[in-house]
C-alpha positions in Angstrom: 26.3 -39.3 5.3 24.8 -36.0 6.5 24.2 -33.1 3.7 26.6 -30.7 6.2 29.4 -33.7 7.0 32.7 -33.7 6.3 33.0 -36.8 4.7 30.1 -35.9 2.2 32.3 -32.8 1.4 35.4 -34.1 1.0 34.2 -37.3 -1.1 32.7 -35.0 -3.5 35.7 -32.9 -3.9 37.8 -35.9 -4.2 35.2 -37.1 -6.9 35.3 -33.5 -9.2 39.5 -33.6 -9.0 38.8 -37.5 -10.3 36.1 -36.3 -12.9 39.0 -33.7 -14.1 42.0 -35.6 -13.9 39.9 -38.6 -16.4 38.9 -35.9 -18.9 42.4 -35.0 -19.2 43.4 -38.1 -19.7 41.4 -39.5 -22.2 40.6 -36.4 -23.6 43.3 -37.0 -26.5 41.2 -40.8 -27.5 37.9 -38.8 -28.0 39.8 -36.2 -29.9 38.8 -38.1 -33.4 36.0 -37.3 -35.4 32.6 -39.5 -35.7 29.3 -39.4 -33.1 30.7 -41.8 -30.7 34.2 -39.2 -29.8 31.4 -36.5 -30.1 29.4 -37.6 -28.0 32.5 -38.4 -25.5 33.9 -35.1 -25.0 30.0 -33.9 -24.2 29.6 -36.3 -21.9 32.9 -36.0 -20.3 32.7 -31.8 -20.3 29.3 -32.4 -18.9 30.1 -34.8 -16.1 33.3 -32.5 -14.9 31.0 -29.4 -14.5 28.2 -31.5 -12.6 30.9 -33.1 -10.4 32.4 -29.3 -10.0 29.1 -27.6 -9.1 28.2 -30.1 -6.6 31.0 -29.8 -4.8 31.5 -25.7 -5.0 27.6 -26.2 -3.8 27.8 -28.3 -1.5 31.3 -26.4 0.2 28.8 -22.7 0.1 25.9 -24.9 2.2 28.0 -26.6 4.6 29.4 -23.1 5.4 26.1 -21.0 5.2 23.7 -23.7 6.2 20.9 -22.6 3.4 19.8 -26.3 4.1 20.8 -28.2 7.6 20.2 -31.8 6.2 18.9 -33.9 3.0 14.9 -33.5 4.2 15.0 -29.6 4.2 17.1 -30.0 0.6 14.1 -32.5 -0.7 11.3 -30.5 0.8 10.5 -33.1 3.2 9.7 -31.0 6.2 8.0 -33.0 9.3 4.8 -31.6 10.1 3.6 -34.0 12.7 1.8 -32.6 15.3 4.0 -32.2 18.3 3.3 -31.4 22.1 5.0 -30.4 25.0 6.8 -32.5 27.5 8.3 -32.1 30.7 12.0 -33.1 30.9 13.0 -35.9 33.6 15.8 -36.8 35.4 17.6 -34.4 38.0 19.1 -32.2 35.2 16.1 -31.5 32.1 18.2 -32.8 29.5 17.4 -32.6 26.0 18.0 -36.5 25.3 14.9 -36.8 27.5 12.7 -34.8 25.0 12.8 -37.0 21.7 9.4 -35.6 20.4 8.6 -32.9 22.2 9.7 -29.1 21.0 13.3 -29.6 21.5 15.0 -32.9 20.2 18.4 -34.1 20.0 19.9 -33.8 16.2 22.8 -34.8 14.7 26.0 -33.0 14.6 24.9 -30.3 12.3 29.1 -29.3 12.5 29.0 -29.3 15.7 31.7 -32.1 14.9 34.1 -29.6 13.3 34.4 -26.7 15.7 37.0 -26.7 17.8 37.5 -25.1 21.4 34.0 -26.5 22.7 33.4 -28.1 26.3 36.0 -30.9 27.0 35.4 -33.0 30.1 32.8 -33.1 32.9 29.6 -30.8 32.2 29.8 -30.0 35.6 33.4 -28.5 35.0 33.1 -27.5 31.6 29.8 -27.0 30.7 28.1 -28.9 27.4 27.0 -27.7 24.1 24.1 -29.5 22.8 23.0 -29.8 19.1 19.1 -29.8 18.4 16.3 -28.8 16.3 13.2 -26.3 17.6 9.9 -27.5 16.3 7.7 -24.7 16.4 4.1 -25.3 18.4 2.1 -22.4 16.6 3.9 -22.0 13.4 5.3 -25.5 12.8 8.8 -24.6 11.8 11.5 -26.7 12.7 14.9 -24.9 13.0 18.5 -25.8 14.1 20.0 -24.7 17.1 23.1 -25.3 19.4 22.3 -24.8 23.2 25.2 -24.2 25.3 24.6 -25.2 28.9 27.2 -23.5 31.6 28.8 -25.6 34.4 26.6 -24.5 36.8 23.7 -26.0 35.5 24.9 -29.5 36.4 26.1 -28.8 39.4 24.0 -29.8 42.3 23.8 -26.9 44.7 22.0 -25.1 41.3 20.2 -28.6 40.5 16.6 -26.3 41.3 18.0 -23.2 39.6 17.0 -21.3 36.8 19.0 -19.7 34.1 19.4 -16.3 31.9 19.2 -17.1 28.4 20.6 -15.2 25.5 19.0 -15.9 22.0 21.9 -15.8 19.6 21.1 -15.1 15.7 23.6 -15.5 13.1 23.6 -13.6 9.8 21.9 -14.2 6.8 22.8 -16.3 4.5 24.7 -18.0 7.7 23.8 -20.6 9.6 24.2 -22.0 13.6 28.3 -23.1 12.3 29.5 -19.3 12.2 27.9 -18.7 15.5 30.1 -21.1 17.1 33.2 -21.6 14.8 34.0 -17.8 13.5 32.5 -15.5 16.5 32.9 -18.9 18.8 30.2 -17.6 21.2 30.4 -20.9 23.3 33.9 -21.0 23.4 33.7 -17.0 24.9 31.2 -17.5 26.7 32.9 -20.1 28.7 35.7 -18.5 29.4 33.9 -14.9 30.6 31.9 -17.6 33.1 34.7 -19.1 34.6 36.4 -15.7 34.8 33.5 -14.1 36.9 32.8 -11.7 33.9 29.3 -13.1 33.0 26.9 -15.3 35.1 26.1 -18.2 34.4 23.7 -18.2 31.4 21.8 -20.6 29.1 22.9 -19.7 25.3 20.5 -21.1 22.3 21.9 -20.0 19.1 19.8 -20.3 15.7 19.6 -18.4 12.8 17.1 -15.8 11.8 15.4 -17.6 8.5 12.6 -20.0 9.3 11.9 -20.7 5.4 15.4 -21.4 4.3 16.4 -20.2 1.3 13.9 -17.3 2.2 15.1 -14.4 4.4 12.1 -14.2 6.6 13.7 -11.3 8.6 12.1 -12.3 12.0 8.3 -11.0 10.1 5.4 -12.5 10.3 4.7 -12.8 6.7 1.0 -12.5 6.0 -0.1 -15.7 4.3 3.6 -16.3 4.6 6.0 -17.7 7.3 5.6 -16.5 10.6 9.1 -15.5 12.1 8.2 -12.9 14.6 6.0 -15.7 16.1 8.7 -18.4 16.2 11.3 -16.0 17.8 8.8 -14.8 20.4 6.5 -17.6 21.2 7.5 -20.6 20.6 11.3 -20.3 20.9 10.9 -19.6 24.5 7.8 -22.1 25.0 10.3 -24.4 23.2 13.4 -24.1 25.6 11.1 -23.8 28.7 9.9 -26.8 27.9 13.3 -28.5 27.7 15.7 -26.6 29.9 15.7 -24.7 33.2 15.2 -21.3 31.9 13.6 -18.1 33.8 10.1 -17.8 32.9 9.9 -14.0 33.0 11.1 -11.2 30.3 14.0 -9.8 32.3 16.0 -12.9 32.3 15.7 -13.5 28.3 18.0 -11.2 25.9 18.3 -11.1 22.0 21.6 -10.8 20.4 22.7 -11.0 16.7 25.4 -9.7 14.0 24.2 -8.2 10.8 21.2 -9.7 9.8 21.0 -11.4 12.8 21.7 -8.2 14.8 18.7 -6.8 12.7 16.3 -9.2 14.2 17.4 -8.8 17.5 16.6 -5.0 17.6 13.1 -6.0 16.0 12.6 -8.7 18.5 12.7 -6.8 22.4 11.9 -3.2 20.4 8.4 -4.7 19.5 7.9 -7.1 21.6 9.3 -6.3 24.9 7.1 -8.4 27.1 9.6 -11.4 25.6 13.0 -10.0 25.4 14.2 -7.2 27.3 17.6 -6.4 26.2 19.4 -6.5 22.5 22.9 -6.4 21.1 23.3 -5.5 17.8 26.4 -6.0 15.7 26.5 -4.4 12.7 22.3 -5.1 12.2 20.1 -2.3 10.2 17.4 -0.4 11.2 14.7 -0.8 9.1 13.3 -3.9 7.0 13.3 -3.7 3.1 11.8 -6.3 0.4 14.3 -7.5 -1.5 15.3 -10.3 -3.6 16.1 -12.6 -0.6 13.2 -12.1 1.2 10.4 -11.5 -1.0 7.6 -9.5 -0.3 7.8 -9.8 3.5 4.6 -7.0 4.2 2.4 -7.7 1.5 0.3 -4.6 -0.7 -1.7 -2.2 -0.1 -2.0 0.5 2.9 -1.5 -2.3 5.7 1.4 -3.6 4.1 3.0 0.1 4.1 2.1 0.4 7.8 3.7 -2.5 8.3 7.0 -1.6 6.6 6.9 1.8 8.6 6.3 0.0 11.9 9.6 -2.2 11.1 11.6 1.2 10.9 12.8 1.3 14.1 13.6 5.1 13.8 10.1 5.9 13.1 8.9 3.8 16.0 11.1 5.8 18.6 9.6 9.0 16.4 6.0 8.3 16.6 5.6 5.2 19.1 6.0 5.4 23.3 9.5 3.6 23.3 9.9 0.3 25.0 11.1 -0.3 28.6 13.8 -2.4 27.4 17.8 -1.8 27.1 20.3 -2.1 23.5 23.6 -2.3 22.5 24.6 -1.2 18.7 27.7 -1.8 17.3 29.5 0.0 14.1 32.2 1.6 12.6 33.2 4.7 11.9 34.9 3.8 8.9 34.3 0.7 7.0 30.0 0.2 7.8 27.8 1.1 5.8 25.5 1.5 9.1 27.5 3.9 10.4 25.1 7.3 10.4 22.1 5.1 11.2 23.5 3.6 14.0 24.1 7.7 15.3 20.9 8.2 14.1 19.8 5.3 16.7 21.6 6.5 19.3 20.4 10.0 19.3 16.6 8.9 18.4 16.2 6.6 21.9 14.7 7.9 24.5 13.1 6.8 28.0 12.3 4.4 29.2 14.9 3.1 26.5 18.6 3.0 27.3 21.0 2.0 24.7 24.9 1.6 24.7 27.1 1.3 21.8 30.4 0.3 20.7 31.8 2.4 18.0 35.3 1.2 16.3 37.4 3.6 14.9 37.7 0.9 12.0 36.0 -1.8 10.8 34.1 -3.6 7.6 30.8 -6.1 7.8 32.8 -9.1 8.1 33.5 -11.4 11.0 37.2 -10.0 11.6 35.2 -6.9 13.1 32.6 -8.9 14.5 35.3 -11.2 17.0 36.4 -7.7 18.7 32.9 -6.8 19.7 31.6 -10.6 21.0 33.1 -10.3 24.2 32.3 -7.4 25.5 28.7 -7.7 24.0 28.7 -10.6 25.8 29.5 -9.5 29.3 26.8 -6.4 28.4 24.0 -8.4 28.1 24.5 -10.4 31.0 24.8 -7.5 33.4 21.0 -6.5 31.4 19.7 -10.1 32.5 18.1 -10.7 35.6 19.2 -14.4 37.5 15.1 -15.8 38.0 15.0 -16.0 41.4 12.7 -18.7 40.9 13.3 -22.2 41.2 12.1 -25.5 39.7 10.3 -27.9 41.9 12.1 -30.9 42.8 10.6 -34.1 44.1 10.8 -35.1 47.3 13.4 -38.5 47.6 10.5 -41.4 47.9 10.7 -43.1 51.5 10.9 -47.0 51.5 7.0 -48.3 51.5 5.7 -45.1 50.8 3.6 -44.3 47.5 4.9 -42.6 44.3 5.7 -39.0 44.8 3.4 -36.6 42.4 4.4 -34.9 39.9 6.6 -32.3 39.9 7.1 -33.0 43.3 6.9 -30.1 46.4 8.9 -27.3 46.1 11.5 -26.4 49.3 11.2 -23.7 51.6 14.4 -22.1 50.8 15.5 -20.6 47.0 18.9 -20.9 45.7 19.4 -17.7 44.8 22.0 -16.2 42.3 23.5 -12.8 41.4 21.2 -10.2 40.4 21.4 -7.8 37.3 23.9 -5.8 37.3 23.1 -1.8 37.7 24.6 -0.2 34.3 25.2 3.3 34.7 24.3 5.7 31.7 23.9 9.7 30.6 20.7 11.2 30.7 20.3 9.9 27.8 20.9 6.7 28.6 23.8 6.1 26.3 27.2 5.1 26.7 30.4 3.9 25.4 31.2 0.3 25.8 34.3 -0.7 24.9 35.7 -3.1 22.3 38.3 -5.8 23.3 41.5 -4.8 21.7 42.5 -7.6 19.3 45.5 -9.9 20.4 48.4 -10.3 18.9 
């Protein structure tokens, strides 16, 4: 059984109530005096608390996701070297790429969320479950990819896609991505609706060093987030999907920790993401108990704190040529007069939007209000690659194998363009949350 199954859960629960309900009961026979009743009670007390801690454990990782599986738990982490392959088959799909930088993996709770793609992919669209193995910094993180309809449909069979890097909070995991703020599931719908194009969605979270909060920082001597998220994230998924190969069609997006890195990601390095929602996410980056010390000493590792304060980089650094959306509220986040800070401190070529509640604490409650039209933000900021994928020819009877990757057509199938977002010469506006229903 899986560390994150359900069956492993529930078997465990079923085996503390057991532990509990046999110390009850045979509590009053070891109730006597002498080593042997002694020693009895002990071991009973003793088995009941192991039996309750395992299960109280085990219920906080399968909801957070500090470990995905029984190798990360052990500290049996594959380093094998790995190498890039090209995906086959008319649609790249990822159960052509066991051992390259994308591989199929196993439910990771995929199993338990509900609402996801029912039917046909080429109706419905398909959520994948898979690990990322890192080229340059060896990590190997979880991920669901969501695939929209259009990618298996043939008159897009040469097309490339927008992709949105989704990062969950910290402690979370991939599960509250897809269960809680069910960005699949919305993004589905918004698709089908004609409210967002058509886009590839990868979702991980933002450790690579689980139980350590790496922050998306390349740790000197340390884990190299920044690296993962910026390099070989995208090498990863280009290697595996039909993605767009340039900045414009890739977009970070996140809540609360998550939202942190996302601002980190396209503010210093926008050659690799050019547009970044932020729910709830912070500012700046601070050591603390989670995440070690994330800069290291001495003067370089203050410069390096300073230049992960995004308020001094728009005070003292050209700002980047790249779009944001921040989210907070008024009442209820403690974010609240940084995110104003934000706002006011961006400048061109920078444009960022916001969506300000009137009310509304760090929890996911908030969080569900602001998805969707986050969501259909960021796809207007993505640009639908106009390039296509070579295809190769269909092979004529008696004539020789085709080479690889084949010729590519004279025509491009092209797809809707980004979206112009109109903004104040500041380039701020309001964007505004989806009223709750019901």
């Amino acid at each position: 059984m899986g560390l994150t199954s359900q069956s492993l859960e529930y078997a465990v629960i079923v085996l503390a109530v057991a532990c509990v309900a046999a110390t009850v009961w045979l509590w009053p026979r070891l109730s006597k005096r002498g080593v042997g009743p002694v020693l009895g009670r002990l071991g009973a007390i003793l088995v009941t608390q192991v039996s309750i801690v395992c299960a109280l454990a085990l219920a906080v990782n399968t909801n957070f996701e500090f470990y995905g599986n029984w190798d990360e738990l052990l500290g049996n982490n594959d380093r094998a070297p790995v190498s890039v392959s090209q995906g086959g088959g008319q649609y790249a799909s990822v159960g052509n790429m066991k051992g390259g930088l994308v591989q199929p993996a196993g439910p990771q709770g995929l199993d338990r969320v509900t609402g996801l793609p029912k039917g046909p992919a080429d109706r419905v669209g398909k959520v994948e479950s898979v690990r990322i193995v890192g080229r340059r910094t060896r990590a190997i993180n979880p991920g669901f990819v969501y695939l929209p309809p259009q990618y298996f449909q043939q008159q897009f069979r040469r097309q490339r896609f927008p992709v949105m890097v989704v990062i969950s909070g910290y402690p979370g995991g991939i599960m509250n991505l897809a269960q809680h703020l069910q960005v699949p599931q919305n993004a589905g719908r918004l698709i089908a609706q004609g409210r967002m194009q058509p886009t590839v969605i990868v979702m991980v979270r933002p450790t690579i060093a689980p139980p350590r909060d790496t922050e998306c920082v390349d740790v000197p001597g340390g884990p190299q987030a920044e690296t993962f998220f910026t390099k070989d994230l995208p090498d990863a998924m280009k290697s595996a999907y039909r993605v767009g190969h340039d900045p414009s069609a890739w977009g970070a997006f996140g809540y609360s920790s998550g939202g942190t890195c996302s601002l980190q990601l396209a503010m210093r390095n926008p050659k690799a993401y050019t547009s970044a929602v932020s729910l709830s996410g912070d500012y700046a980056i601070k050591d603390d108990l989670t995440t070690g010390s994330l800069f290291g000493p001495g003067p370089e590792g203050a410069q390096k704190e300073r230049e992960h304060d995004l308020l001094w980089r728009l005070k003292n650094l050209p700002a980047p040529q790249i779009s944001a959306l921040v989210a907070s509220s008024r009442k209820g986040e403690a974010d609240y007069g940084e995110t104003m800070k934000f706002l006011h401190a961006a400048k061109s070529p920078m444009t960022v939007d916001s969506i300000i509640l009137p009310q509304g604490s760090h929890q996911f409650a908030t969080w569900r209000r602001e998805v969707v039209p986050a969501l259909e933000w960021q796809s207007q900021q993505l640009t639908f690659p106009q390039d296509t994928q070579a295809v190769a020819p269909p092979r004529k009877p008696g004539a020789g194998a085709p080479g690889k990757g084949g010729a590519p057509a004279s025509g491009q199938q092209s797809g809707p363009s980004k979206a112009p977002s109109a903004s104040d010469d500041k380039g701020r506006r309001r964007v505004e949350a989806e009223r709750p229903r019901g």
